[in-house]
Wavefront OBJ file of the C-alpha trace (Angstrom):
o trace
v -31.795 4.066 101.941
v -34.986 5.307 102.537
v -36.160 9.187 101.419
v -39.400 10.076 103.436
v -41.280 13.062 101.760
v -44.527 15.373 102.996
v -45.979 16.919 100.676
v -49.810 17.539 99.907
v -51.629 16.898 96.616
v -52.558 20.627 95.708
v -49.182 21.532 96.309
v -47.547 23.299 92.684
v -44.131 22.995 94.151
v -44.505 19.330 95.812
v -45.067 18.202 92.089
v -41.921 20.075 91.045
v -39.495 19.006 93.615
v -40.537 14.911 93.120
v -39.678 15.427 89.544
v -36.328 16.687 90.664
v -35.824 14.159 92.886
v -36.784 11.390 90.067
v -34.366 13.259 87.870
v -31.584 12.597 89.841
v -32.362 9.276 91.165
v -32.172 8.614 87.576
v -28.174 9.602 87.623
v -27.325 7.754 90.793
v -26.105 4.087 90.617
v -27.544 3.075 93.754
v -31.000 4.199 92.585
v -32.447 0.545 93.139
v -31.624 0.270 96.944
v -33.827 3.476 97.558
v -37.233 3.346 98.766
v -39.240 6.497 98.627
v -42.110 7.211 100.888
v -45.236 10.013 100.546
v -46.035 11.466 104.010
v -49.416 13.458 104.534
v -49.465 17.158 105.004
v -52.219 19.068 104.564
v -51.478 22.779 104.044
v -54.745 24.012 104.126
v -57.009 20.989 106.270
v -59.803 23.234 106.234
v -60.746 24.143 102.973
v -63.706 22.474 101.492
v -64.198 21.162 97.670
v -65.466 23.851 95.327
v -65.554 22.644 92.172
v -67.471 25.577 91.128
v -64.763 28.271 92.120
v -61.325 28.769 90.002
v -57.659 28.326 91.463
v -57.284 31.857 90.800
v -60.241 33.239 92.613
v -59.803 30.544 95.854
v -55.952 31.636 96.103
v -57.202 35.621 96.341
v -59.501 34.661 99.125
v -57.301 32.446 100.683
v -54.093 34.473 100.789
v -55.565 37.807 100.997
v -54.280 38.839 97.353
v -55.275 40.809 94.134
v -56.850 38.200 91.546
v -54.053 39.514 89.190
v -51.506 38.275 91.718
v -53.028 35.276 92.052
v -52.718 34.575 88.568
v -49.314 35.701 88.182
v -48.487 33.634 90.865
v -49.879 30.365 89.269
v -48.292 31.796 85.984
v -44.978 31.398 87.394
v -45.278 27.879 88.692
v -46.842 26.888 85.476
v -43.360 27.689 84.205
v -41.609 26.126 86.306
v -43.233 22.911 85.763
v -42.985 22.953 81.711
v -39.189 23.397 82.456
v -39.445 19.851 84.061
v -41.823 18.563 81.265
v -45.006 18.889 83.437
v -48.181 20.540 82.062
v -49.633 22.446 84.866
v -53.485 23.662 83.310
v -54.330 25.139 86.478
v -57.123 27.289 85.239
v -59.140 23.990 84.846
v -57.578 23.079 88.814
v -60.663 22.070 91.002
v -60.322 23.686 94.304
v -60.518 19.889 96.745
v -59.774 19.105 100.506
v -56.970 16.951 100.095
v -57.810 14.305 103.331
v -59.731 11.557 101.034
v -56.577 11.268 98.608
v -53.935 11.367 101.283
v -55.963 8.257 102.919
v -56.162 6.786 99.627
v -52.348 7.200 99.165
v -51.877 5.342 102.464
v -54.131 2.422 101.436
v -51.869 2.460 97.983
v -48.476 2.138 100.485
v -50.006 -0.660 101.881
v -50.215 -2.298 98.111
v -46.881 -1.339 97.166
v -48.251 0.928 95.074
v -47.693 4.680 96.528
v -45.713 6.071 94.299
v -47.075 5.462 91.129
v -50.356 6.744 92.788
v -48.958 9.897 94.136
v -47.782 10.757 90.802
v -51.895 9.957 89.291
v -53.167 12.105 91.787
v -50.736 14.953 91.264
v -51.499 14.748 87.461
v -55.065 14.498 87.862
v -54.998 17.805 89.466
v -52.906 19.876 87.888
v -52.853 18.246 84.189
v -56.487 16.863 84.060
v -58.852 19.522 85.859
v -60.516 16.036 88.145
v -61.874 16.573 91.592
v -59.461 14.656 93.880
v -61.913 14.834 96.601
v -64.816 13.204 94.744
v -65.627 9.419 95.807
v -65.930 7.880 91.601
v -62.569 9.746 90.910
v -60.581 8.267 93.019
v -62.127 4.874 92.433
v -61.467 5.098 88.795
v -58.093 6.117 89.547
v -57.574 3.252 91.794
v -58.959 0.836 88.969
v -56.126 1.948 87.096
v -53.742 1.569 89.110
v -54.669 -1.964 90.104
v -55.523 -1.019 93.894
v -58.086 -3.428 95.618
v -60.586 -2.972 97.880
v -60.686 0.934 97.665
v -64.431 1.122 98.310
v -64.073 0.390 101.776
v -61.651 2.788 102.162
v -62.865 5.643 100.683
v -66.761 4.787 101.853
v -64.822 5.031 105.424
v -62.281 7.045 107.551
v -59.875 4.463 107.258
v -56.091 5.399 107.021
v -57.366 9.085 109.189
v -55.265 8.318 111.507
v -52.229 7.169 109.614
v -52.190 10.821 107.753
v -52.596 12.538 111.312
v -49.740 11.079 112.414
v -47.257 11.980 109.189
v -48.791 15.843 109.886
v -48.257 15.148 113.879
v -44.460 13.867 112.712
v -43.969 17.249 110.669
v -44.694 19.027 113.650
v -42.000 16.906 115.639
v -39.231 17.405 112.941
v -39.636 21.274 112.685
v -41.437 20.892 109.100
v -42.836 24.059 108.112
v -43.399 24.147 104.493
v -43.688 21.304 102.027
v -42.303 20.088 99.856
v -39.663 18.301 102.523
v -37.585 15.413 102.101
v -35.689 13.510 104.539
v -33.140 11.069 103.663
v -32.194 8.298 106.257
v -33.286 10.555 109.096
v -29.255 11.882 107.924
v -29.953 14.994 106.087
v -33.187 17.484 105.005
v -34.153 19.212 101.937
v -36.340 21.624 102.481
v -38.794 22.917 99.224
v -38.201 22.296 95.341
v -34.330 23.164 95.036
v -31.975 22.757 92.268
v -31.259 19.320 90.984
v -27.982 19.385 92.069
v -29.307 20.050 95.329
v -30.723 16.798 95.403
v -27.923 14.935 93.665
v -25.621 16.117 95.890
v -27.752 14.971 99.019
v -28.697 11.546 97.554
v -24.502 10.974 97.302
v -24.040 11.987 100.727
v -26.782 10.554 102.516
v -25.718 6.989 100.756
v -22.335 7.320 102.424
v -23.080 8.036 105.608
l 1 2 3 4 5 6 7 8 9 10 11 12 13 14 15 16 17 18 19 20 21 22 23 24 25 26 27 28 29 30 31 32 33 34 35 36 37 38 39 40 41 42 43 44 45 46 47 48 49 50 51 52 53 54 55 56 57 58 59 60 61 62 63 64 65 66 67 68 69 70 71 72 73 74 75 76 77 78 79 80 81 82 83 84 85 86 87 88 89 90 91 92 93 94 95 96 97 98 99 100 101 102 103 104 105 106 107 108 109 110 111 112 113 114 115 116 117 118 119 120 121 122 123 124 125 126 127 128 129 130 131 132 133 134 135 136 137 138 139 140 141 142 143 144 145 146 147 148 149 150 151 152 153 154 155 156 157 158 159 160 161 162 163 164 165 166 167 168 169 170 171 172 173 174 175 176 177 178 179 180 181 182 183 184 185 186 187 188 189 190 191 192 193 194 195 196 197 198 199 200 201 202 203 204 205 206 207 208
């Protein structure tokens, strides 16, 4: 079975609901014949890497808010991740266009190695305060990971098009918020739902 997922990097509640849907592939007994694949979405293409400007003040801007909600808001998904044993340390978040990573993720795919760098990037954000747009970042990231010949990739626009056509493929399946998961092309969740939201879908899509 396969379980296709868009999501985007800076996403609070992307990070949340693929820790959900770890947590009950952990339960499931068919767990080994699923393979799980990172789409690109971009919910915000435009923005450009500030590192100078905090999560709080970019959100205000961005969304047309009070800085006080903004930080409520990001108070509340900090909560929600430590419920899930994340550390979200947001107020060290750098604000980064997410395009270079997502490209990076689909040179990873290509390596058999997407998944263990989706969950990197999404911790060097949120956890570790790193720029996920800058060039040496990602490289060291790679490094660890074991990823080979990055350079090229990120010194280039290679894998542009591959992360236009995952956003081009949201369009097509009605996507309009992400986190979204698809399994088997079968059945949809949409967003960071309940575990048993996701235990109950990973049973049914197997069977059908």
């Amino acid at each position: 079975m396969t379980i296709e997922i868009w999501s985007d990097i800076v996403c609070p509640f992307c990070y949340l609901g693929k820790r959900k849907l770890e947590k009950a592939m952990e339960g499931f007994e068919h767990r080994d014949s699923i393979d799980v694949v990172y789409k690109s979405y971009q919910l915000m293409p435009h923005v450009k890497t500030e590192p100078g400007l905090s999560i709080n003040a970019f959100l205000a801007r961005e969304k047309g808010m009070s800085l006080d909600q903004a930080r409520q808001m990001n108070e509340y998904v900090t909560e929600q991740a430590a419920a899930l044993d994340l550390r979200y340390r947001l107020d060290n978040a750098v604000v980064a266009n997410t395009l270079r990573a997502h490209r990076l993720l689909h040179h990873a795919k290509n390596q058999g190695k997407q998944v263990e760098t989706k969950e990197k990037l999404l911790k060097a954000y949120f956890t570790e305060g790193k720029n996920i747009d800058d060039r040496n970042t990602l490289l060291e990231l790679a490094k660890d990971i074991g990823l080979t010949n990055s350079e090229k990739v990120l010194d280039s626009d290679e894998y542009a098009l591959d992360v236009r056509e995952d956003i081009l493929e949201s369009r097509q399946l009605g996507v309009k918020g992400v986190p979204f998961f698809v399994f088997d092309r079968k059945y949809a969740i949409s967003g960071a739902q309940d575990l048993s939201v996701f235990s109950k879908t990973l049973k049914q899509a197997f069977e059908k």
